[in-house]
C-alpha positions as CSV (number, residue, x, y, z in Angstrom):
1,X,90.1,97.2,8.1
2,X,88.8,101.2,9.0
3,X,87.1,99.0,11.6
4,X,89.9,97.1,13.4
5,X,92.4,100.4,13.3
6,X,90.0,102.6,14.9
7,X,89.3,99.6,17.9
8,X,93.5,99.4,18.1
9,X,93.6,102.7,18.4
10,X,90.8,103.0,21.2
11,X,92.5,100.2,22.8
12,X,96.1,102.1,23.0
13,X,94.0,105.2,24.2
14,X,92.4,102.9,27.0
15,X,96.1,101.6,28.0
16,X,97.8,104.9,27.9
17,X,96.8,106.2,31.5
18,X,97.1,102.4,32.9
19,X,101.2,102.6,31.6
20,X,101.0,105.8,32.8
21,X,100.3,105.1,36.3
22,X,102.0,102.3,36.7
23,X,105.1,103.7,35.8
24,X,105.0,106.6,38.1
25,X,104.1,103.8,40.9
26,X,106.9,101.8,39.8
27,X,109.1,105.3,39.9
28,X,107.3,105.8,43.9
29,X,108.4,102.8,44.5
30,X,112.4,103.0,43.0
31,X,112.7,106.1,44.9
32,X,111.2,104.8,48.4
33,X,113.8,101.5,47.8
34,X,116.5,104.0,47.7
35,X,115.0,106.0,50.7
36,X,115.4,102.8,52.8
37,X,118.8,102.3,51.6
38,X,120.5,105.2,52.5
39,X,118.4,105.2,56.0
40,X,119.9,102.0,56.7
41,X,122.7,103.1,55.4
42,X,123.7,105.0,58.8
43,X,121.9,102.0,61.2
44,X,125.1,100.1,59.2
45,X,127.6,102.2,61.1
46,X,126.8,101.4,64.6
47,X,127.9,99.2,66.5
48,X,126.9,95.7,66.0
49,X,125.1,94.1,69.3
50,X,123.1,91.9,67.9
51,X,122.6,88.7,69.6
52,X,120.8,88.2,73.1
53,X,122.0,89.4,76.3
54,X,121.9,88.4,80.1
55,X,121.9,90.5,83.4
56,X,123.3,86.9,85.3
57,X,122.0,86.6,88.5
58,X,124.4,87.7,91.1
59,X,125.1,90.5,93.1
60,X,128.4,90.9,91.1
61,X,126.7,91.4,87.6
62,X,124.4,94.8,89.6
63,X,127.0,97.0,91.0
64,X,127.2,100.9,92.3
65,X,130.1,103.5,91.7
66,X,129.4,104.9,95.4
67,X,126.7,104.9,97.9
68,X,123.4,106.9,97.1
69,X,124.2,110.6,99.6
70,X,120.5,111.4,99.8
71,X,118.7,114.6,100.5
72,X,117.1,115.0,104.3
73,X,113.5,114.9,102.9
74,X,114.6,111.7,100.7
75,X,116.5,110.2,103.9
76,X,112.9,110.8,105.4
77,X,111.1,108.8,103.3
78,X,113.4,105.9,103.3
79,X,113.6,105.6,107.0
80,X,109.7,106.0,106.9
81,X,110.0,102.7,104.3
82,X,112.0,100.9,106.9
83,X,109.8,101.4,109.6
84,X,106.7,100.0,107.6
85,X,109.3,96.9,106.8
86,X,109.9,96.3,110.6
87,X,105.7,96.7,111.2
88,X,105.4,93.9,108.6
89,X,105.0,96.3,105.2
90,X,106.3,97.3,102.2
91,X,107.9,93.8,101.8
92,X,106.6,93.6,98.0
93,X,106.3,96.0,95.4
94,X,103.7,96.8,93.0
95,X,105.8,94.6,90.8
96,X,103.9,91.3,93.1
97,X,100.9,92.8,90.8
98,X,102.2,92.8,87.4
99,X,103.6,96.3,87.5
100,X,106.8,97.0,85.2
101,X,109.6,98.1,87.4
102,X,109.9,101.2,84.9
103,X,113.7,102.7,84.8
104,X,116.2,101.8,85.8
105,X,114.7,98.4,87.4
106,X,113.5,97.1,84.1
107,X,117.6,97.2,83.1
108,X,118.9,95.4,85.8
109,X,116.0,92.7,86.4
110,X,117.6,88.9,85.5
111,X,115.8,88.6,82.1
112,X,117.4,88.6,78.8
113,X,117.4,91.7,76.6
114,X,118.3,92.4,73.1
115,X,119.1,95.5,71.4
116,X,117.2,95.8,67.3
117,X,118.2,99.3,65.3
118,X,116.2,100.8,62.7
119,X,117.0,104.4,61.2
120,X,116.7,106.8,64.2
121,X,116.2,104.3,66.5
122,X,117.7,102.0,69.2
123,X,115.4,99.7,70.4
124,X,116.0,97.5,73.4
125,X,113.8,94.2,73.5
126,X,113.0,93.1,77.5
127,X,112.0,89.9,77.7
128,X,110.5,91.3,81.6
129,X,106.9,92.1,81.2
130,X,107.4,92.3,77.2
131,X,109.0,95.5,77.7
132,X,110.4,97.6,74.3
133,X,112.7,101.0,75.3
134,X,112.7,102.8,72.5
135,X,115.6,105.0,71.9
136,X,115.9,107.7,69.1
137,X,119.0,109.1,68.0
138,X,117.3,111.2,64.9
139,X,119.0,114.5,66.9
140,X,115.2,115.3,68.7
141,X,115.3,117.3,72.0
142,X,114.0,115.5,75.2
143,X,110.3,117.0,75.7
144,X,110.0,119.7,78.0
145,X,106.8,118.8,79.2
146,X,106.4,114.9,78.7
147,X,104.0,112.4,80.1
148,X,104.9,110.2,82.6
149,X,105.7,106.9,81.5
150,X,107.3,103.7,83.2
151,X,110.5,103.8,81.2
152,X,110.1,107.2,80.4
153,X,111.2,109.3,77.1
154,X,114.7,108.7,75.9
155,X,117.0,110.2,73.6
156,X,120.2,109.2,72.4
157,X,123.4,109.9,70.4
158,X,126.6,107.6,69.6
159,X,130.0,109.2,71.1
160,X,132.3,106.5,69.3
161,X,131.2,102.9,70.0
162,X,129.3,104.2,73.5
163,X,125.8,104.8,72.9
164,X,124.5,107.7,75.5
165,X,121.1,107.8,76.2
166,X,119.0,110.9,78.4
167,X,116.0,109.6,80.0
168,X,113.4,112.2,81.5
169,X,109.3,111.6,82.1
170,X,109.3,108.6,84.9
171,X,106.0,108.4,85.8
172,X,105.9,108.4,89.8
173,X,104.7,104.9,90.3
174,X,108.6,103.9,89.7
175,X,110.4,102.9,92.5
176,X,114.1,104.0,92.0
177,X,115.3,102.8,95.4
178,X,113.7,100.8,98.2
179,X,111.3,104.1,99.9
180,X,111.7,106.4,97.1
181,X,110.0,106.9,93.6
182,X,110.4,109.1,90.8
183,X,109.5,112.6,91.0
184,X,109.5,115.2,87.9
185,X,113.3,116.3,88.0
186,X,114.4,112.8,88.6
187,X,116.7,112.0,84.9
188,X,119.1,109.2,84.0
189,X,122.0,109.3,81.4
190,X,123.3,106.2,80.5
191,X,126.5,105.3,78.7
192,X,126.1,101.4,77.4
193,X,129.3,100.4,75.8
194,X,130.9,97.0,74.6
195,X,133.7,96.2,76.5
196,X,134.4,93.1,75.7
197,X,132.9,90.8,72.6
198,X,131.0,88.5,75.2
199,X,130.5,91.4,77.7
200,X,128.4,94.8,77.5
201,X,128.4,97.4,80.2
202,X,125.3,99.8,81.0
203,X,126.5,102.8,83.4
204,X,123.3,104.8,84.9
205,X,123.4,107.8,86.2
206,X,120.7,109.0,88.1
207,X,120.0,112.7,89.1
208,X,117.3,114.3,90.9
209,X,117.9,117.4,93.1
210,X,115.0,116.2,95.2
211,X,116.4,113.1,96.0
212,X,120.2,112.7,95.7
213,X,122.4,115.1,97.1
214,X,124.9,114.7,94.2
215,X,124.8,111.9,91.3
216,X,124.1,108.1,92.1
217,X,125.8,105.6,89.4
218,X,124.8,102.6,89.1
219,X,126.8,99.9,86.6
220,X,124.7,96.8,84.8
221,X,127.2,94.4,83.4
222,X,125.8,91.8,80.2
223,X,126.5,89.0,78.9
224,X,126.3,87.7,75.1
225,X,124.7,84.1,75.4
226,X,125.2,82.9,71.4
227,X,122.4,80.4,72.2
228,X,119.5,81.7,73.7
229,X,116.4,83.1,72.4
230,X,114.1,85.3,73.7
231,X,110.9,83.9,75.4
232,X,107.4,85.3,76.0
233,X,106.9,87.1,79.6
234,X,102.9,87.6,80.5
235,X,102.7,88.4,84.3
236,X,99.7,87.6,84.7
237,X,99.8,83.6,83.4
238,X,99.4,81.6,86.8
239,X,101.0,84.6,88.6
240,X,100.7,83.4,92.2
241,X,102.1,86.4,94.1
242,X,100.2,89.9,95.5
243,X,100.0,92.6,97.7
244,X,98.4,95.2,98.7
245,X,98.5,98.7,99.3
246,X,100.7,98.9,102.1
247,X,103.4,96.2,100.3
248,X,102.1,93.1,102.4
249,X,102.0,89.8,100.7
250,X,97.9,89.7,99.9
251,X,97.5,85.8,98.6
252,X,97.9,83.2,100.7
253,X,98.1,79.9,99.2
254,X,97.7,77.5,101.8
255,X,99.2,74.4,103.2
256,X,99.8,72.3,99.7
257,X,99.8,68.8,101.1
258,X,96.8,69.3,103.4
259,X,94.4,67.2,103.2
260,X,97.4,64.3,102.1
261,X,97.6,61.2,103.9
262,X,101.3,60.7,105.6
């Protein structure tokens, strides 16, 4: 009987740090579930966009506010651009190769989009090239010094329903306009607001002292399409156009039928 008490007691002694961690992992765990709730918590506030949404196709759906007024250097370089167009170049972009259009192209291509939130975050699903803009709103600066990348580094904060969003860090590769790419002050501010339940309106703002003698607004309209989904975009699957380095169509494909009988 001494026997079997003392091997009961060995046994409890053997459980007791077992219980023990797993009850401060189940508490770890409480406590992270409530974490998540009250992060979400906010992401419940904002306005509700879910669904997918299309660019359409026509010129109506890609408008501007006024004209782009351009600096003389900037007027330089685009009437440079149209005097390689008229001697046969820059009639393709890098794009031909697979190259995301970057900001504010990649907004205004005709390719669904789709915006997913998670706490601190807007993110905005492209179905172009795969694309993801990821937008925080945690109340983060824009970097002072930041890496240039296609689509940039964005911050954000909502004003009401209107989600406003800075942009800074376009990596020079990006073609804003026909002629003229990004340079380090270039910035955008959008202001993307529900106007409508089937309609969504993205108003860019573009500002760079180097280029544009005052601001240059462009306006991206969207609309909800209940039934679509997004699909998978991979450039280089069977991609059958090209150019090279002065913006000349480099693949030429041939007559298809030769070689048919008539």
């Amino acid at each position: 009987m001494a026997l079997r008490t003392t091997t009961l007691v060995r046994g409890m002694r053997l459980c007791l740090p077992a219980m023990l961690v797993m009850s401060v992992f189940v508490g770890a765990a409480g406590a992270q579930e409530v974490g998540r709730a009250a992060d979400y918590a906010e992401v419940m506030q904002w306005p509700d966009w879910s669904g997918v949404w299309s660019p359409g196709v026509s010129a109506a759906s890609r408008t501007t506010a006024t004209p782009p007024k351009l600096t003389p250097q900037a007027q330089a370089l685009v009437d440079a651009f149209e005097a390689g167009k008229a001697r046969g170049e820059n009639l393709q972009t890098q794009a031909a190769n697979c190259v995301p259009n970057g900001m504010p192209g990649i907004m205004r291509l005709p390719y669904p989009l789709e915006f997913v939130y998670s706490p601190g975050r807007v993110n905005i699903l492209i179905e172009t090239y795969s694309q993801v803009r990821r937008i925080y709103v945690d109340g983060r600066a824009l970097p002072e010094d930041p890496d240039p990348f296609f689509n940039g580094h964005s911050v954000g904060r909502w004003e009401g329903d209107t989600l406003v969003v800075d942009t800074v860090g376009i990596s020079p590769m990006v073609s804003i306009l026909p002629g003229l790419h990004a340079t380090p002050t270039t910035r955008f501010q959008e202001r993307i607001t529900r106007v409508a339940p089937d309609r969504l309106v993205d108003e860019i703002t573009i500002t760079d002292p180097a280029l544009f003698a005052e601001p240059y607004v462009m306006v991206q309209n969207y609309t909800l399409q209940p039934d679509w989904e997004m699909r998978e975009y991979v450039c280089q699957e069977n991609n059958r156009d090209g150019a090279d380095e002065q913006g000349r169509p480099s693949m030429d494909l041939g007559d298809p039928f030769a070689g048919l009988d008539d």
